[in-house]
N, C-alpha and C positions, 0 to 999 in steps of 0.2 A: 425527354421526360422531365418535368417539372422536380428542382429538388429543393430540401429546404436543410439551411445551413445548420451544421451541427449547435451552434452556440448559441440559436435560438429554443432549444431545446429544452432549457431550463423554465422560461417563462408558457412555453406551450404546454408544459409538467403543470405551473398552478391553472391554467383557463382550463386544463383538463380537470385537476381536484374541480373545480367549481363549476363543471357540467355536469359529474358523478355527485357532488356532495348538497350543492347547492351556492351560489355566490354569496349567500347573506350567511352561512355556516363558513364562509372560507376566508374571506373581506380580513376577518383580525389575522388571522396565521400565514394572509399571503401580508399584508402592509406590515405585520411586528418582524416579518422576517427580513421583509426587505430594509429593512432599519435596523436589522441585525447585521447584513451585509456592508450597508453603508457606514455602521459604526468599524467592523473589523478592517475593512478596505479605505476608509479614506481618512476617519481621524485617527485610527489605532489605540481607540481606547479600550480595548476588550482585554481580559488579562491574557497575555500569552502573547500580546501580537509582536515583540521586542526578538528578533531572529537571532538565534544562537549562534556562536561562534564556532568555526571550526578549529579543533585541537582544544575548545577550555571547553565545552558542554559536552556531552557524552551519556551514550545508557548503558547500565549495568549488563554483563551478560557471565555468560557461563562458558566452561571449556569441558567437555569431553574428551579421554582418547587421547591426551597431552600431558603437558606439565600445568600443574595448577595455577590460573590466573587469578590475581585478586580480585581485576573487574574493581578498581574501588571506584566509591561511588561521586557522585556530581550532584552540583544543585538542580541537574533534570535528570536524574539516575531513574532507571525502573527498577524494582523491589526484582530481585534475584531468582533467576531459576534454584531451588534449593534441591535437584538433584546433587548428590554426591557424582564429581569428574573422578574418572577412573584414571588410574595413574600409567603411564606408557610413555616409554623414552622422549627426549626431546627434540624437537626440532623438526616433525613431520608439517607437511605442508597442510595449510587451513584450509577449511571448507569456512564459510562464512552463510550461517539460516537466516533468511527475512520472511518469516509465516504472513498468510495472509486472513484475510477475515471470514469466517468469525473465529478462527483458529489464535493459538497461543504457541507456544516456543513448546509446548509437549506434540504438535502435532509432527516434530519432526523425530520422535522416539525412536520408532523403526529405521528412518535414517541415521541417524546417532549412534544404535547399536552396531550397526553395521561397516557403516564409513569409520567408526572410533577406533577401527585396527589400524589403518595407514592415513588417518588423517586425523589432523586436533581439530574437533567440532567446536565452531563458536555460537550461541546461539542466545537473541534478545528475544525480549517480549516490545512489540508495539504499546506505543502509551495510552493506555485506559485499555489493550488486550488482555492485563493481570487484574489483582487487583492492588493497585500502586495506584495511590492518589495525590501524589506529587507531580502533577502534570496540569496545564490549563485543560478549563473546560474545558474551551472551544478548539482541544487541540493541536495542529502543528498543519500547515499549507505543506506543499510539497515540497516548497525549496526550501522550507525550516528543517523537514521531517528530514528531506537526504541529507542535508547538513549535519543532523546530530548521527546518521546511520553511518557518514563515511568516515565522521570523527569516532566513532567508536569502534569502528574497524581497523583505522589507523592506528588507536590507541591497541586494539590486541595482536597489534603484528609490532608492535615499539619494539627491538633489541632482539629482532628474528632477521632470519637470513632473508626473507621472502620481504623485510619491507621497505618498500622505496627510499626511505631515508639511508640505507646500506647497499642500496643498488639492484634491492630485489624487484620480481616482479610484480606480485601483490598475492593475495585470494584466488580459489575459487569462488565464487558468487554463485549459489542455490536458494533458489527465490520459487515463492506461490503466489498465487492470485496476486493483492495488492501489494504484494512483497515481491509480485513481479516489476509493477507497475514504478514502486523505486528502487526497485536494482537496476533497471533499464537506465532510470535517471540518474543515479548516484557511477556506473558507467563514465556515462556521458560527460558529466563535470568533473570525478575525478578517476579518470581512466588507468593511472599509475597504481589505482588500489586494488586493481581487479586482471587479473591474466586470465580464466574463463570463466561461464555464464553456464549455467544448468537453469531454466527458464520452466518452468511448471503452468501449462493451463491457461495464462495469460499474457495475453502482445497482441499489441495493434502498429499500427505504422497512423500516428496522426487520426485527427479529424477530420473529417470529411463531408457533402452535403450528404444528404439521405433523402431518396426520391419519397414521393408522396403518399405513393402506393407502398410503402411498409411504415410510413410516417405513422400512422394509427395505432398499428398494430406495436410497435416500439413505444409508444408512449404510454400503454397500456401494460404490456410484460415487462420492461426495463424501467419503466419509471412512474406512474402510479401504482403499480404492484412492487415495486422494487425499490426502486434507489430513491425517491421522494419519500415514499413509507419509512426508509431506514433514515433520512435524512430527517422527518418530522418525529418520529422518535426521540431521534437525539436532540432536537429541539426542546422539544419536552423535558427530556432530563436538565438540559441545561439554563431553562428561565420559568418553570415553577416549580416556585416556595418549597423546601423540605421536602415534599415526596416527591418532588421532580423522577430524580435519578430510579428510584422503585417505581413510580408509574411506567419512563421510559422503557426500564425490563420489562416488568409485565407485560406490555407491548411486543415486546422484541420476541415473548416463546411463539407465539402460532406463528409470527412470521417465520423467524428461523426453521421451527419443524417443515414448515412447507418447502423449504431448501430442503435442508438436511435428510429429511424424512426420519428423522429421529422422533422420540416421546417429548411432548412439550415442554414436560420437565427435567428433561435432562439433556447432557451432551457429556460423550466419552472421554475418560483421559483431562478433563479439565483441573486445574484447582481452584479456581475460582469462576463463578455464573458468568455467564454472555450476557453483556449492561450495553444499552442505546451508545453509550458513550464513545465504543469503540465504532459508531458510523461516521464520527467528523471525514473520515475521506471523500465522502460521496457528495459532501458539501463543497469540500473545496475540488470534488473535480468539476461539478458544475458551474462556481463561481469561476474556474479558470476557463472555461472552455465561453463564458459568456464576457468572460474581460477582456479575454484575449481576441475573442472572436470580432468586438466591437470595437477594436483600438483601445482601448481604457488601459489597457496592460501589454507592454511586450511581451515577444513569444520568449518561451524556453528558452531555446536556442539565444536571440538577442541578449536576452537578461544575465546569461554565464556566460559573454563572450565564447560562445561555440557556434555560431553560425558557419556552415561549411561542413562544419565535423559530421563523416558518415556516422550514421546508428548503427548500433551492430548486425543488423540486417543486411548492410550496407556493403557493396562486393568490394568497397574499397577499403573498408577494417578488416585488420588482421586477425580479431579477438577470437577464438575458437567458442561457439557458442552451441550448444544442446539444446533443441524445443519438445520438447512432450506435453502432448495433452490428450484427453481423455475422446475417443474414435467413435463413443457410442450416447454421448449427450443430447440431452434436444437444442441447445443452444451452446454455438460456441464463443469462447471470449477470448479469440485470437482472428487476425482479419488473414483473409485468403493473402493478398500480397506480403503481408508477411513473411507467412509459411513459404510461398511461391520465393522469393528473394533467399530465403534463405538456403533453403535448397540449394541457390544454384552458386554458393558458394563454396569452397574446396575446403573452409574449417568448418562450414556448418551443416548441421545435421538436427533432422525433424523424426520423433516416432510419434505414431497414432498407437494408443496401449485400448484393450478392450477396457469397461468398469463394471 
């Protein structure tokens, strides 16, 4: 069977806009973007593109269930969860929240209230998930973003028994959707911050081709319905003039209800509206899946000297890792070998929960 490699996938996203829209309707938003790519990827003039340090950059976060952390802040700090941390002995072991999209650091409430008896909950907001605009537009690439997630982890286990600088073991790590996707990574590079993994919803094991016969149908529900729309949004918010950022909302309510199945105007639990801004992921995972795919860029693995090193999927990691994801979706965002690997590990464990 005929397949067609994942990292072309990006460019088959615009010939497909420009079968649906028209080429002469498409021609400026496919050519300004790809000069959008080529400014972030080769000369780095875009703001943002200068990769943060680990140990001096850091995002603000919040503690539950513990002793109260100051979380002070950084020249790339996120604007604070302003619940009040509830006060409870010291030194219980951390759970560490990475929410994914279009959720904010309140989607993990119900967990908080509950883990906040025998554990100190930490928990960030992703940058432009709040509303904190002390972040570049164009966001944080992957290996920026785990960069500032693992220093900020490091930084709320500083002067605890659990953290590696004392000889502990680290975290647990409790991650959702794209907060799956860099806990996975932040793992991987710095493995000493993490003793296990509660994994929510989303895991793949790599790229792969994709035969022909779902080639259509995928570029249709995944990416002109999906992750191009959430991608050209953000676009929008980020290169026109003044109402950029409010048009890209405006944008973003029917899509999101049509996920969510929420009212267009609203979403629960939030403090502040769902803005385009928080799509930069979906950019840089197709920019890496087409840099990488072409040689332009080493892989993961090559680029954090980790080559070799099992995933945690991996029968030869020891990491104790939990997968749950939801048994009754019409689409899942975890691949079969995954789940299969994991399985047949002796620390790991998979449930299927009904929704």
């Amino acid at each position: 069977m005929a397949l067609i490699p994942t990292f072309l996938f990006g460019p088959l996203l615009l010939i497909s806009w420009g079968l649906l829209l028209g080429f002469h309707q498409t021609r400026l938003f496919a050519a300004s973007f790809l000069a959008l790519i080529l400014l972030r990827v080769v000369f780095g003039l875009v703001a943002g593109s200068k990769a943060p340090t680990f140990g001096k950059e850091r995002l603000e976060y919040t503690v539950d269930g513990g002793e109260e952390d100051d979380g002070s802040s950084a020249s790339n700090a996120l604007r604070p969860n302003t619940r009040s941390a509830s006060k409870a002995p010291k030194m219980k072991p951390t759970i560490f929240f990475i929410h994914g999209w279009p959720d904010n650091s309140s989607v993990w409430d119900a967990q908080v209230s509950h883990f906040s008896k025998d554990y100190r909950c930490v928990r960030i907001n992703l940058p432009h998930f709040s509303s904190s605009s002390r972040h570049p537009a164009m966001g944080y690439s992957f290996d920026s973003l785990v960069t500032l997630l693992a220093s900020t982890l490091a930084h709320s286990l500083s002067g605890r028994p659990e953290s590696p600088e004392g000889g502990g073991a680290g975290a647990l790590l409790m991650v959702h959707d794209w907060g799956s996707w860099y806990g996975m990574q932040l793992q991987r590079r710095y493995p000493q911050l993490v003793r296990k993994m509660v994994v929510l919803d989303v895991a793949w094991v790599g790229y792969k081709p994709v035969p022909i016969s779902k080639a259509a149908g995928m570029l249709v529900a995944m990416g002109v319905a999906y992750q191009y729309y959430a991608i050209f949004t953000w676009y929008v918010s980020i290169t026109v003039p003044f109402v950029g950022p409010h048009l890209g909302g405006w944008m973003m309510l029917p899509f999101v209800s049509s996920f969510s199945q929420l009212p267009r105007t609203s979403y629960p639990d939030r403090e502040t509206p769902i803005n385009a801004m928080m799509n930069y992921p979906y950019f840089y995972l197709h920019l890496s899946m087409f840099l990488e795919g072409v040689g332009l860029v080493r892989g993961f693995d090559d680029r954090h000297g980790i080559a070799g090193k099992p995933p945690i999927y991996g029968s030869a990691e020891t990491l104790p890792v939990l997968f749950i994801y939801g048994a009754d979706k019409g689409f899942k965002f975890h691949s079969e070998k995954f789940e299969a690997l994991l399985r047949e590990r002796e620390n790991g464990e998979v449930k299927a929960v009904g929704v």
